[in-house]
C-alpha positions as CSV (number, residue, x, y, z in Angstrom):
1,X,17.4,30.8,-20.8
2,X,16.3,27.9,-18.1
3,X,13.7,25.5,-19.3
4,X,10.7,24.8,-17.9
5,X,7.2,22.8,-18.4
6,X,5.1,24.1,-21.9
7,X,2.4,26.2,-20.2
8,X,3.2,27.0,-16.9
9,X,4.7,30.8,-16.2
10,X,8.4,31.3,-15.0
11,X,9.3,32.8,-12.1
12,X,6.2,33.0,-10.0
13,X,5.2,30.6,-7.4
14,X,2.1,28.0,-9.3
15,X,-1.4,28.0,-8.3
16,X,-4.1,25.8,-8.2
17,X,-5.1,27.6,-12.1
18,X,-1.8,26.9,-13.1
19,X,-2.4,23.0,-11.6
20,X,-5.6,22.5,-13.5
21,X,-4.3,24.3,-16.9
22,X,-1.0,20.7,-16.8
23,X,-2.6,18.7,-19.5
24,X,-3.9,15.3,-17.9
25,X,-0.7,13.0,-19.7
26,X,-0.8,10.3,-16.9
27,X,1.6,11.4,-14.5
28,X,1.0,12.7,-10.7
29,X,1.5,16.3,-10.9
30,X,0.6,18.6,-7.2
31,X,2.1,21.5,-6.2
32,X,3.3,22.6,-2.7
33,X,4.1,25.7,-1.2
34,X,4.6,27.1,-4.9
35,X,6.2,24.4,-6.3
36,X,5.3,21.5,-9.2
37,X,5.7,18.1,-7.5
38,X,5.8,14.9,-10.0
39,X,6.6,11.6,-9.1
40,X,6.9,8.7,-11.1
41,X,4.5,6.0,-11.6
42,X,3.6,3.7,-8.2
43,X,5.1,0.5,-7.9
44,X,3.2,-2.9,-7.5
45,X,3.6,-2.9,-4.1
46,X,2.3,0.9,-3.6
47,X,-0.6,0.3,-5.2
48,X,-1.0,-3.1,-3.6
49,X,-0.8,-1.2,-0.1
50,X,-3.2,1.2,-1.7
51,X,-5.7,-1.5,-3.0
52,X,-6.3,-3.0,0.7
53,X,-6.1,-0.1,2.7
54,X,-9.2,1.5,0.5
55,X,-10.7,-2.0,1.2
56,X,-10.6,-2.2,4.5
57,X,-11.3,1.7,5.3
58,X,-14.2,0.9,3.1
59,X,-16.1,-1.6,5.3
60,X,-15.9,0.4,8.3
61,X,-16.2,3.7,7.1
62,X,-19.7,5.4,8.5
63,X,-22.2,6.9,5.7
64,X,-21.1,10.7,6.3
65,X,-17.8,10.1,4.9
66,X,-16.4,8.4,2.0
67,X,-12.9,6.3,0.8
68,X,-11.3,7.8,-2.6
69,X,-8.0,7.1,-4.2
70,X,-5.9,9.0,-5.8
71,X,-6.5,11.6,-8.2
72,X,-8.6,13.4,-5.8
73,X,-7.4,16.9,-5.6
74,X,-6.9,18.2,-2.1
75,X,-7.0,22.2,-1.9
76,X,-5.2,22.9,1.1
77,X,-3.9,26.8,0.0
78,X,-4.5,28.5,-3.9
79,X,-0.6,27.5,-3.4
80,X,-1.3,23.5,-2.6
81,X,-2.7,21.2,-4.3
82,X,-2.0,17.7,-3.1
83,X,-3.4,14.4,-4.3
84,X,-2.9,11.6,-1.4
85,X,-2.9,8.2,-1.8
86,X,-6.0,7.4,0.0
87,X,-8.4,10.1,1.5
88,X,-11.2,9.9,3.5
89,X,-13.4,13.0,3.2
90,X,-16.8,14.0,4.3
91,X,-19.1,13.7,1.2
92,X,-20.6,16.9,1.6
93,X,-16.8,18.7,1.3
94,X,-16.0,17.0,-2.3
95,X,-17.1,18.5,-5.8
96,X,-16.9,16.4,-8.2
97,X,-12.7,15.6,-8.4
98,X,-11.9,18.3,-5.6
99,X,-12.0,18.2,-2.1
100,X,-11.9,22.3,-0.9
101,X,-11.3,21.0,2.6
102,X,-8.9,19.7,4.6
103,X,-9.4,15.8,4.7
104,X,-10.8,13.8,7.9
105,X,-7.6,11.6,6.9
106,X,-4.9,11.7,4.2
107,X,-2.9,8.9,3.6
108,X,0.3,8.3,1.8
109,X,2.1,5.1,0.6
110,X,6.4,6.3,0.9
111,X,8.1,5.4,-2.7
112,X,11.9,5.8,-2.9
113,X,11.2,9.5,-4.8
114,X,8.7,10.7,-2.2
115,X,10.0,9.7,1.0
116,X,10.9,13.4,2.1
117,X,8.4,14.5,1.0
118,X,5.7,12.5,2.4
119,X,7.3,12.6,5.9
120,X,8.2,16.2,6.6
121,X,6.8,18.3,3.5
122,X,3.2,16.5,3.0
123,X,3.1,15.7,6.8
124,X,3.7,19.6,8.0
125,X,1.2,20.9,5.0
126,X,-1.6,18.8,6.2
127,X,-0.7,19.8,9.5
128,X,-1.1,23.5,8.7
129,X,-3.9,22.8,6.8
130,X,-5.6,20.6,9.8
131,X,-6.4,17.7,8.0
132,X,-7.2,15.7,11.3
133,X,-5.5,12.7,10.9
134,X,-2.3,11.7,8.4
135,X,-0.9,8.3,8.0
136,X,2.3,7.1,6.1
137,X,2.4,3.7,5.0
138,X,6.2,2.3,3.8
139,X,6.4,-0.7,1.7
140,X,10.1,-1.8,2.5
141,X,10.3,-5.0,2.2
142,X,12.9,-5.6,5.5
143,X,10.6,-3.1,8.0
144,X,7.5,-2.7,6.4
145,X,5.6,0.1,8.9
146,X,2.5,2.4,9.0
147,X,3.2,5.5,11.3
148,X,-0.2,7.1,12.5
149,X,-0.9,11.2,13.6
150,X,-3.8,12.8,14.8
151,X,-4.6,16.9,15.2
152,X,-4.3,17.5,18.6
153,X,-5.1,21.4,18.9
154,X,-3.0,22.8,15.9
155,X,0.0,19.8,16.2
156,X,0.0,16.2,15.0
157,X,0.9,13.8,17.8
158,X,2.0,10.0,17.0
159,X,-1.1,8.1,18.4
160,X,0.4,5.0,16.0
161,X,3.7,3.1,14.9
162,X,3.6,-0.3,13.8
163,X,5.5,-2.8,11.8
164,X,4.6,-5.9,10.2
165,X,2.3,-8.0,12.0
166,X,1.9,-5.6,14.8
167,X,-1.5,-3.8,15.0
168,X,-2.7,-0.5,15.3
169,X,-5.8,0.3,16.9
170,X,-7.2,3.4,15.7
171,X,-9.9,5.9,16.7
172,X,-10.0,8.4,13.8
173,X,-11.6,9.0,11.4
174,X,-13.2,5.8,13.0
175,X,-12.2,2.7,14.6
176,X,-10.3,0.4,12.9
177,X,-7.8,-2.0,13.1
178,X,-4.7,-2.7,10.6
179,X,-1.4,-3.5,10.3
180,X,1.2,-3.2,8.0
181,X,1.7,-7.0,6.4
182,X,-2.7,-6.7,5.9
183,X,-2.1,-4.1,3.5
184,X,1.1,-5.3,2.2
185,X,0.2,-9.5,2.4
C-alpha cells in the first residue's frame, strides 16, 4: 500500500476541491496538471526579491489592476491551481483569495527546488492558460537575472533578459523599469 497525504484520494488526478479541502499548515501547496506541488519555505533572499519587486510594481501600477503576493490562488484549469510569487491582476478578476483568470503578469522568484518547474512547467501552464506576461526572477548570487515573456498570439516571446545591474525596460502590464541587483540590493 503506497502512502499518500491524509485527505486527498489516490489514484485520480487532484482538483481545485481537492486543493482547497489541504488544511492551511503553512506550507505552499498548488497543483499542476493533476499533480500536488509543495515547496519548502522561501529563503531570505526570495522573499527579499519578492519584497521590492511588489514595491516597485506598486508605484507604477495604474488603478485597474492591482500587486498581490503570494497566497493568491491562480485558477488556470479545475486541474491547476498555481500560487506565484507576485501577480498582477485586474481587480475586477479576484474574489476574495482567488483570481478565476489568467493574470495580466505572474511572476516567480527560482529557489533551488523549483527551478524546473518555474522555467518549463509554470512557464508553459501560464502560457496555455494566457496569462499575458510571465517573469522569472533568479537570486544566484554569481548571475543574479530576471528573464521577461510576453503573449504574442498564443506563444510567449522573450521581450527581456537581464543580469545584475543591467535594466529592463518593460511595456506590460505597464511600463516599468527594473533590474535584477534593485530587487536583490
Amino acid at each position: 500500500m503506497t502512502p499518500h497525504p491524509i485527505g486527498l484520494p489516490p489514484g485520480r488526478p487532484l482538483t481545485r476541491a481537492d486543493l482547497d479541502a489541504i488544511p492551511d499548515d503553512g506550507h505552499r501547496y498548488e497543483i499542476i496538471d493533476g499533480s500536488l506541488i509543495v515547496t519548502p519555505a522561501p529563503s531570505t533572499e526570495h522573499q527579499e526579491a519578492v519584497l521590492e519587486l511588489t514595491v516597485l510594481l506598486r508605484a507604477v501600477c495604474p488603478p485597474e489592476m492591482k500587486v498581490f503576493v503570494s497566497p493568491l490562488d491562480v485558477v488556470l484549469a479545475e486541474d491547476c491551481v498555481v500560487r506565484p510569487d507576485v501577480v498582477v491582476a485586474r481587480r475586477a478578476e479576484v474574489d476574495g483569495r482567488i483570481l478565476s483568470a489568467p493574470p495580466v503578469l505572474a511572476v516567480e522568484v527560482i529557489s533551488p527546488s523549483t527551478r524546473t518547474i518555474d522555467l518549463l512547467l509554470k512557464k508553459a501552464r501560464y502560457e496555455y492558460a494566457g496569462a499575458a506576461s510571465y517573469w522569472v526572477v533568479d537570486p544566484d548570487p554569481y548571475e543574479r537575472s530576471l528573464k521577461c515573456w510576453d503573449l504574442e498570439g498564443d506563444e510567449y516571446v522573450e521581450v527581456a533578459r537581464v543580469v545584475g545591474a543591467e535594466a529592463a525596460q518593460l511595456e506590460h502590464p505597464f511600463p516599468v523599469t527594473l533590474s535584477p541587483d534593485d530587487l536583490l540590493g
